[in-house]
C-alpha positions in Angstrom: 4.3 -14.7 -8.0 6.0 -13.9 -11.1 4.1 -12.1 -13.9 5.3 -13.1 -17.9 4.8 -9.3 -18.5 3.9 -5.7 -17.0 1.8 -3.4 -19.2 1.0 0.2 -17.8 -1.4 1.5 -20.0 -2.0 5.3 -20.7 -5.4 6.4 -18.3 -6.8 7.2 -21.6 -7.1 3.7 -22.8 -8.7 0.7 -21.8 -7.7 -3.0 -22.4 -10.2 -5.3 -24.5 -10.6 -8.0 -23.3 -10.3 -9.3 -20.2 -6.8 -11.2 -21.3 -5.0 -9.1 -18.2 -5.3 -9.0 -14.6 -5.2 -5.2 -13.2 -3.1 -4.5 -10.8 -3.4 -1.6 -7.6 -0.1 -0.2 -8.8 2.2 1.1 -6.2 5.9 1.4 -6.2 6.2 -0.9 -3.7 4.3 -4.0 -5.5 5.6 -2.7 -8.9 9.2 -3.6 -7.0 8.1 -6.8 -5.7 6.6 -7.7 -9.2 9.8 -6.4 -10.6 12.1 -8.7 -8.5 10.0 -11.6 -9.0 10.2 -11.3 -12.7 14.1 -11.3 -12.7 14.4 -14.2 -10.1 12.6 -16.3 -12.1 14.7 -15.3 -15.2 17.6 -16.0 -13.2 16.4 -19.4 -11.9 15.7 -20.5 -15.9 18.6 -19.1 -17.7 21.5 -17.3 -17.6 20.9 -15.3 -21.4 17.6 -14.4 -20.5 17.0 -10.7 -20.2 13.8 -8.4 -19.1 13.5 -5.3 -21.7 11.3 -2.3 -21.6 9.4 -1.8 -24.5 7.4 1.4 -25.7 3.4 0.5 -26.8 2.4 2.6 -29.8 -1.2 3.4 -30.9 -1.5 2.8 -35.0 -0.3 6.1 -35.3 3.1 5.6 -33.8 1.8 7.4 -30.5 2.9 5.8 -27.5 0.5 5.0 -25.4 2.1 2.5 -22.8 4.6 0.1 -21.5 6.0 -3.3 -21.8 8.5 -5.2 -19.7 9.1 -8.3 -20.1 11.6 -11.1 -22.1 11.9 -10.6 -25.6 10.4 -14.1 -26.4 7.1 -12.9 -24.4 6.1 -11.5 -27.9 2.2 -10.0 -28.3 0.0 -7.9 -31.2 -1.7 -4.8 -30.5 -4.7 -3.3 -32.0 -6.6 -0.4 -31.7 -10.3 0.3 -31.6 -11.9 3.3 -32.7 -13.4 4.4 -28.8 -9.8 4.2 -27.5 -10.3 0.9 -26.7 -6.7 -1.4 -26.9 -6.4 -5.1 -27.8 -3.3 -6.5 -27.0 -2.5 -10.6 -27.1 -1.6 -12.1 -24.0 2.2 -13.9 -24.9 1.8 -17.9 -24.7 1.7 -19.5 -21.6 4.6 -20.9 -21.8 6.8 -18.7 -22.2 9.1 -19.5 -19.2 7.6 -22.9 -19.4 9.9 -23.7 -22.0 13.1 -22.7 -20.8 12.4 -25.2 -17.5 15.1 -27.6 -16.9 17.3 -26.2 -19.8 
């Protein structure tokens, strides 16, 4: 099981909405998720590349993580109850690097 992106979200947000499956972190399946991620890279193409990217509230605050390819793009928004909305990427976002 390969995810298209990990988010870790500061404790004092919550997602809106339901776009994203929560996960029991531990460093263990954070690893596993990890590996996953750059196998299927790997298997796709060879220029591909997983990046860390800071999440920043509206006023340039971070408040999170992203990992992922740079195609898997998203949009963020914030509510006023500390309440983030960030876009899912497309679903196909390794779809469309199969059989290149």
């Amino acid at each position: 099981v390969y995810p298209h992106v990990i988010i870790g979200l500061d404790k004092a947000y919550k997602l809106e909405p339901d776009l994203w499956k929560h996960v029991d972190m531990t460093p263990q399946k954070l690893r596993e998720l990890v590996i996953d991620m750059h196998e299927k890279v790997r298997s796709l193409n060879m220029t591909l590349t997983l990046h860390g990217f800071a999440l920043l509230d509206d006023k340039g605050k971070q408040i999170g993580i992203w990992y992922s390819i740079l195609e898997a793009t998203t949009s963020l928004w914030m509510k006023n109850d500390h309440t983030v909305i960030i876009i899912t990427p497309g679903i196909n976002t390794y779809l469309r690097y199969e059989g290149r």
